[in-house]
N, C-alpha and C positions, 0 to 999 in steps of 0.2 A: 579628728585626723583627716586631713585630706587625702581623698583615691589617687594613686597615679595616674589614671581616668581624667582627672578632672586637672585644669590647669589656670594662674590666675598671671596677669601679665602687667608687670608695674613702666609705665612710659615716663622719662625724663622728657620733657617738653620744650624746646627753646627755639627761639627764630626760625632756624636755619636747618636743626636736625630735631631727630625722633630717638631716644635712647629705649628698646626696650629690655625689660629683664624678663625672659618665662620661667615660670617654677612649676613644676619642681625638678624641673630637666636643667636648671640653673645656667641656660644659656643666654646669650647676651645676643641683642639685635639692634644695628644700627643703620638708621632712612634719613634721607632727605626731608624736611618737613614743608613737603610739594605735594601736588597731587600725585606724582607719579609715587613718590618717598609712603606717602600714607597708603595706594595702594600695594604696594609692595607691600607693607606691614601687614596689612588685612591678608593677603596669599599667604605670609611666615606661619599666621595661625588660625588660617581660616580650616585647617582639619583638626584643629585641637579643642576638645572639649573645654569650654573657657568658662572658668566659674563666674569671673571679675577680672575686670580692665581697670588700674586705677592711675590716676595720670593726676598732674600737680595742675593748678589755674598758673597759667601762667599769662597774664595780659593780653589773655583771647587767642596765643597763638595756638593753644588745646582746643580751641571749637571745631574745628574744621575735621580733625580726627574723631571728636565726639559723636556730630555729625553721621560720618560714615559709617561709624561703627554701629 
């Protein structure tokens, strides 16, 4: 069973945008998939204790997120 503590964040990955899901706070988060879009992302959960980031291949446009993270 996962802590409340602990949080894992599933990224839909496409061109243009960044879909994220955080759990277990079941909130949805949506970026531009830009540098400025990615770092916005990293500030939404950069205080959240993050178990795992899991994010789809999607024809390299998920590297640059991977990257940063």
């Amino acid at each position: 069973m996962m802590s409340t503590s602990t949080f894992v964040v599933g990224v839909d990955v496409s061109k243009k945008t960044l879909d994220a899901h955080l759990l277990p706070e079941g909130r949805g988060l949506h970026f531009t998939n830009n540098p400025a879009g990615r770092q916005a992302l990293l500030q939404a959960v950069s205080s959240k204790k993050l178990q795992c980031v899991a994010m789809e291949a999607t024809g390299g446009y998920e590297r640059a997120l991977a990257v940063e993270l």
